[in-house]
VOSE-399151 format. One record per residue (C-alpha): x, y, z; residue in one letter. Coordinates in steps of 0.001 Angstrom, whole numbers, padded with zeros to 6 digits, always signed. Layout:
REM VOSE-399151
XYZA...
***
This chain:
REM VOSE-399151
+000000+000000+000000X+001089+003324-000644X+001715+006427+001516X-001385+007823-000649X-003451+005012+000277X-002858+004806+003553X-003728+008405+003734X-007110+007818+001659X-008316+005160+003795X-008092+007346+006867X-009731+010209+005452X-012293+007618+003868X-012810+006476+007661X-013134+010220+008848X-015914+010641+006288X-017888+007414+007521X-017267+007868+011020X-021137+007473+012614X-020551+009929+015065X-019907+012755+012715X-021135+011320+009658X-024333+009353+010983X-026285+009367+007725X-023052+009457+004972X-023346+006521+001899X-020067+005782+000396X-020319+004370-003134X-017282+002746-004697X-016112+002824-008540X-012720+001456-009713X-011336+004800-009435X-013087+007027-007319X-015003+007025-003916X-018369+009262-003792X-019564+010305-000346X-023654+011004-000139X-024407+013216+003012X-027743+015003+003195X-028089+016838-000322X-024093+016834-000588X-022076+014810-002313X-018425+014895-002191X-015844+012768-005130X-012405+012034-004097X-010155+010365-006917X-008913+007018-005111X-004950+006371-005550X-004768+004198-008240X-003181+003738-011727X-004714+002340-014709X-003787+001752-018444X-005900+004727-019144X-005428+007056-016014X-003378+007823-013224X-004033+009055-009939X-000948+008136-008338X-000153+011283-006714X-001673+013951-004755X-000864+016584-007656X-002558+014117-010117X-005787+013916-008291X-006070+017931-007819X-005792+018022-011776X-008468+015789-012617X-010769+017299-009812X-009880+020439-011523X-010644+018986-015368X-013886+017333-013749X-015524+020353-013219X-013875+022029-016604X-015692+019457-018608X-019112+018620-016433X-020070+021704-014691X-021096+023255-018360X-023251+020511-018744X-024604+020064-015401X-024150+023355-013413X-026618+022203-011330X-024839+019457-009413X-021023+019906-010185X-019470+023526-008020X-016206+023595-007028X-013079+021456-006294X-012594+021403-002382X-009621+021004-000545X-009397+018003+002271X-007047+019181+005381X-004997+017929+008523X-005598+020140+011068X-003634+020179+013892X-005156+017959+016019X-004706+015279+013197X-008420+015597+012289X-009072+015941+008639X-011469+018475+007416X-013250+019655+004183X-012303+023165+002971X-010436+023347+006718X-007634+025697+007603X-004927+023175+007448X-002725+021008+004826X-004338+020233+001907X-003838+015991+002044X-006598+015450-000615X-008841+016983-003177X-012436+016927-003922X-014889+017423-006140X-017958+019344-004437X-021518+018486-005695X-024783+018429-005527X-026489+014828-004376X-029158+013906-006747X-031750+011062-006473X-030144+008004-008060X-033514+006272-008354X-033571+009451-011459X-031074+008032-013513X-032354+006869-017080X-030992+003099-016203X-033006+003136-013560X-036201+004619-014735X-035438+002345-018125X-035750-000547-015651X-039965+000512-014179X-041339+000913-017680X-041131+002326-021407X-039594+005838-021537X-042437+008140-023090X-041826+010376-025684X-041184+013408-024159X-038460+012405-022093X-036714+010603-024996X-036912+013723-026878X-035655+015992-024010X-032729+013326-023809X-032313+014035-027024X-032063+017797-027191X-029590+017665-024333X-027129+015681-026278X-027550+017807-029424X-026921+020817-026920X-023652+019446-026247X-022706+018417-029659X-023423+021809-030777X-021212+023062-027827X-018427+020817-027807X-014940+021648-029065X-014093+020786-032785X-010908+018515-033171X-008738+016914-036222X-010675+013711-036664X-007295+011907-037816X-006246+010728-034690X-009730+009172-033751X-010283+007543-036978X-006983+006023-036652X-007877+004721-033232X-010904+002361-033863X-009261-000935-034503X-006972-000421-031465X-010704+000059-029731X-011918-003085-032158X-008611-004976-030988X-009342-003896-027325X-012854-005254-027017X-011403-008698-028279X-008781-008742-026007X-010641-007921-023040X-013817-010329-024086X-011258-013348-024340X-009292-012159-021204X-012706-012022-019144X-013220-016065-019534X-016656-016092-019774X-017858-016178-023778X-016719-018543-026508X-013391-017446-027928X-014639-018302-031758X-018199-015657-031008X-015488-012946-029880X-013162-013920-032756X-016198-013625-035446X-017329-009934-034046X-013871-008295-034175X-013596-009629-037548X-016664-008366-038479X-016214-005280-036725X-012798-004561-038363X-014489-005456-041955X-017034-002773-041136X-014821-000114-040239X-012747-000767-043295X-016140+000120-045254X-017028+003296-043077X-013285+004706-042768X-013525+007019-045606X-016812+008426-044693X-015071+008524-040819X-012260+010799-042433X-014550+012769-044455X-016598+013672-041475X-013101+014366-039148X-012384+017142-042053X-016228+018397-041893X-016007+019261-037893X-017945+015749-036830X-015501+014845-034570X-015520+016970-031306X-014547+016644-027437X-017741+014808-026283X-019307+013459-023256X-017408+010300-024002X-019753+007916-021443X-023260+008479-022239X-025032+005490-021232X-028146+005968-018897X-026746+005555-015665X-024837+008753-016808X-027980+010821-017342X-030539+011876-014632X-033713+013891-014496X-033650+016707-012018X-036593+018969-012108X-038011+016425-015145X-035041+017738-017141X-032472+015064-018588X-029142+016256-017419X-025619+014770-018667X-023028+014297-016170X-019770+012615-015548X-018511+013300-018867X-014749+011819-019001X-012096+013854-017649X-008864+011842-017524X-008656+011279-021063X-009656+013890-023554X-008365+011673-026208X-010836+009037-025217X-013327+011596-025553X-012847+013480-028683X-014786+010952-030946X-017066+011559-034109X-020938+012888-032551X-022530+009767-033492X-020118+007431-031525X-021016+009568-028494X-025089+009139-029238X-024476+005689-030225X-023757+004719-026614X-027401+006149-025417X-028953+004337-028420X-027394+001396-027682X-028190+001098-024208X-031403+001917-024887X-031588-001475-026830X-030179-003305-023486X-032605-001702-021188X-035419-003056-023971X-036082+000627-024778X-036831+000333-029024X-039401+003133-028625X-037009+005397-026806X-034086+005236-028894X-036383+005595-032281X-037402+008730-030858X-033905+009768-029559X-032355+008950-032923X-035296+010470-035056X-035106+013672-032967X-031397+013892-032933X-031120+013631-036703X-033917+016266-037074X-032227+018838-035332X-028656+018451-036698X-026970+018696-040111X-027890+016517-043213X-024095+015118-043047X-025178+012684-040072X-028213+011366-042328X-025369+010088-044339X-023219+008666-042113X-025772+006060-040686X-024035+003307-042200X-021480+003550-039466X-023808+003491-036449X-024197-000272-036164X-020338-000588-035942X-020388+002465-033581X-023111+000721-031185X-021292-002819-031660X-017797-001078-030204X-019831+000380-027271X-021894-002468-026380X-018418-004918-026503X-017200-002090-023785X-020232-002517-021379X-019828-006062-021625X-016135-005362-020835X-017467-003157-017674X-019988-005564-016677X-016991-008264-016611X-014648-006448-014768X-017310-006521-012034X-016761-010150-011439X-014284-010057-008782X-014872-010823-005157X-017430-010747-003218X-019261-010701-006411X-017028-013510-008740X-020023-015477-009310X-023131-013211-009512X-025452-014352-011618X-026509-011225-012836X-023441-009450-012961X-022481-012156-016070X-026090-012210-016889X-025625-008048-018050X-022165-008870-019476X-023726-011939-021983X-026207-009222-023066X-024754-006750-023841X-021886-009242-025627X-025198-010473-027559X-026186-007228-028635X-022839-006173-029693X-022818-009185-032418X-026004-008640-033416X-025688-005244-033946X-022979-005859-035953X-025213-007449-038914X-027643-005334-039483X-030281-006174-042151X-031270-004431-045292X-033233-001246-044755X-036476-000939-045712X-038429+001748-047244X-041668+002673-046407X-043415+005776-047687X-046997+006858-046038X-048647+009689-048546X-052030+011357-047950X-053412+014681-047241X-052163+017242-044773X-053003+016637-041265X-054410+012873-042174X-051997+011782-040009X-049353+010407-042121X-046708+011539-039031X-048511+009432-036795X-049118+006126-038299X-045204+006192-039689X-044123+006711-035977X-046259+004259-034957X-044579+001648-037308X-041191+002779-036877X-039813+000906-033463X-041647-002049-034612X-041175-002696-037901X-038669-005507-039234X-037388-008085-041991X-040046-010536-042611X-037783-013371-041393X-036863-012297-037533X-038091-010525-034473X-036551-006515-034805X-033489-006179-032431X-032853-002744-034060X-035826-000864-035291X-036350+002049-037555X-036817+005447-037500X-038512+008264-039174X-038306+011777-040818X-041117+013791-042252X-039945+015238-045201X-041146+017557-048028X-040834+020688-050041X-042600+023151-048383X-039474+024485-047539X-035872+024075-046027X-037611+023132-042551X-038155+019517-043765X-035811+017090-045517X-035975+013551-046396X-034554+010813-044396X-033726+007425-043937X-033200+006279-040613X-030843+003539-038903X-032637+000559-036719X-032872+000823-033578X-035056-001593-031610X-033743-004332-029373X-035618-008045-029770X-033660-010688-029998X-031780-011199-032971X-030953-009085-035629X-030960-005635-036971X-034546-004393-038201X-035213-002272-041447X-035550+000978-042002X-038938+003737-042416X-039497+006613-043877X-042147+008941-043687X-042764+010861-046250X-045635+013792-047168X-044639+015284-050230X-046876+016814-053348X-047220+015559-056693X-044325+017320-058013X-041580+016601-055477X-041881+012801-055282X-039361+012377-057717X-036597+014364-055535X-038159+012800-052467X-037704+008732-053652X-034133+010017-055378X-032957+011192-051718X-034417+008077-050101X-033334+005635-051980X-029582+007598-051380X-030280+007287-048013X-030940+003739-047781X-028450+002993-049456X-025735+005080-046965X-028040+002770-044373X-026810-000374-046112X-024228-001847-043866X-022258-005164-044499X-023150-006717-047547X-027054-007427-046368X-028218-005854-049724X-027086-007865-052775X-026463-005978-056065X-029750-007716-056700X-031999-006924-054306X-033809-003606-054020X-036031-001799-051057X-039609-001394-052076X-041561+002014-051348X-045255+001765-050286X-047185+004562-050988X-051056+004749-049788X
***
């Protein structure tokens, strides 16, 4: 043990002490320690060194405190404040924000009702519309604010992130070496299809200093507001990632928590309000959602240590989200489905109806659809076809389109669909042969 750790676990047993701290919770991560007291809520950076950070040292710690609020409190002024210093008084006590010498840092925050997090509320019932929408306006909020980078380095990391996942899968002992074999191979085939769209979109501004962790235990309602927090802060490389990697981790764990409504809605909305450019970069969301799903099964794995070596549902969340991570890496041919008629006859509501639930006629939807109202009635609307996004079973679903267009714009319309289905057309699961079929009532 180190002099740092020796040091941490008696400030960690000032905090907890009953007869000053009757009512404190202490939550554990692999890197940090999180002290609940009353509406408080103080994060100390625990003495450790990974691969991909290091908070060996006193110095280190007060940095990342430091970048933690840099990066979050933007995003969630209302629970991340300050950086507080722990001191040794005197006496040998240890205060927060005392008079004496600084012997650890803090992060000072606001305590917010984990029962709010989008994991949990996922796990009571569907998510209704309005909150997947919200969700989805707060992550185009911090697309829209989030630093522009060179997108070079990033594309150039993803099969070291491929080549990770397979790594860590075999090294976790728990799925068959020849399943984790076939996804990184199909995952590195994919990315050899996407890569030039990848670079194109680096030199467009797509890839930007994100969130870098948005899965739903990572966004909470406070005052019925979805509100992103603990972005990463100890690697801003890990971070600075193409916009649709970042929003494939929501979407995907949608799918896990059994969410296909939600994420259509999250995906639809997200695509509504942001440029045309990620329309056409769908065909690299299943490999984006396949990468992040092999990580939470990664996560989930690393959990499996004692007292919890043989949980059954500790492996139970890792096998899904393995499962959904090689299904999502074949997804099937999109479909098109256009829904004509009148103004206000409800063509909007019938095609978002059908979107989370349509699929290939041969299997249950794992990834449903999406929709886009589109037109010519000005540069409001726009036609677009959607990525699945529904979680079943099996396989990738198809892929809707809503579309309410006069006489003379159909011709535009089923040109910029049929483009977009095609961009949607991942692996090979179209032949030269085969063709999507519009519908049009």
């Amino acid at each position: 043990m180190t002099d740092d750790s020796a040091t941490q676990d008696r400030i960690f047993a000032a905090l907890t002490h009953s007869g000053e701290h009757p009512d404190v919770k202490r939550v554990d991560t692999h890197a940090a320690s999180v002290f609940l007291d009353g509406k408080r809520a103080l994060k100390i950076k625990r003495a450790v060194q990974f691969p991909f950070l290091d908070y060996s040292t006193l110095e280190k710690r007060k940095a990342a405190c430091e970048e933690e609020i840099r990066v979050n409190r933007p995003l969630a002024p209302q629970i991340y404040h300050r950086v507080v210093a722990i001191t040794e008084e005197p006496d040998g006590s240890f205060k927060v924000d005392g008079q004496g010498r600084p012997v650890e840092y803090a992060v000072d925050m606001s305590r917010f009702d984990e029962n709010r997090t989008l994991d949990h509320l996922a796990k009571t019932g569907p998510l209704d519309t309005k909150l997947a929408s919200a969700a989805a306006d707060a992550i185009v909020a911090s697309h829209g604010a989030a630093a522009r980078a060179d997108g070079k380095a990033w594309v150039a990391s993803i099969p070291a992130l491929i080549g990770g996942n397979s790594h860590g899968l075999r090294a976790g002992g728990h799925f068959d070496a020849g399943d984790i074999e076939e996804l990184g191979k199909a995952s590195h085939q994919a990315f050899l299809r996407v890569r030039p769209l990848l670079a194109e979109r680096g030199r467009k501004g797509f890839v930007r200093r994100c969130h870098g962790d948005l899965h739903l235990a990572n966004i909470v309602l406070i005052e019925d507001r979805p509100v992103l927090f603990d972005a990463i802060e100890f690697d801003a490389q890990m971070a600075t990632v193409d916009v649709l990697y970042d929003l494939a981790f929501t979407l995907m764990d949608l799918l896990h928590h059994d969410q296909p409504h939600a994420a259509n809605i999250v995906l639809n909305r997200y695509l509504a309000a942001t440029p045309a450019d990620n329309l056409d970069a769908l065909s690299a969301l299943p490999l984006f959602m396949s990468i992040r799903a092999a990580i939470r099964a990664q996560v989930a794995l690393a959990r499996l240590k004692p007292p919890h070596s043989d949980d059954p549902d500790i492996l139970d969340q890792a096998r899904r989200y393995f499962d959904l991570a090689r299904t999502l890496i074949h997804p099937a041919a999109p479909h098109l489905i256009a829904v004509g008629g009148l103004s206000g006859t409800g063509k909007t509501v019938l095609a978002q109806a059908l979107a989370p639930v349509v699929a290939p006629l041969r299997e249950p939807s794992c990834c449903a659809a999406t929709l886009s109202v589109s037109g010519c009635s000005g540069s409001r609307r726009r036609t677009a076809c959607r990525r699945p996004l529904t979680h079943r079973s099996t396989r990738p679903a198809s892929t809707i389109r809503s579309l309410s267009i006069p006489g003379g714009c159909w011709r535009r319309a089923i040109r910029r669909s049929s483009t977009a289905c095609s961009r949607a057309r991942t692996n090979g699961t179209l032949s030269p042969h085969s063709r999507a079929s519009a519908t049009c009532r």
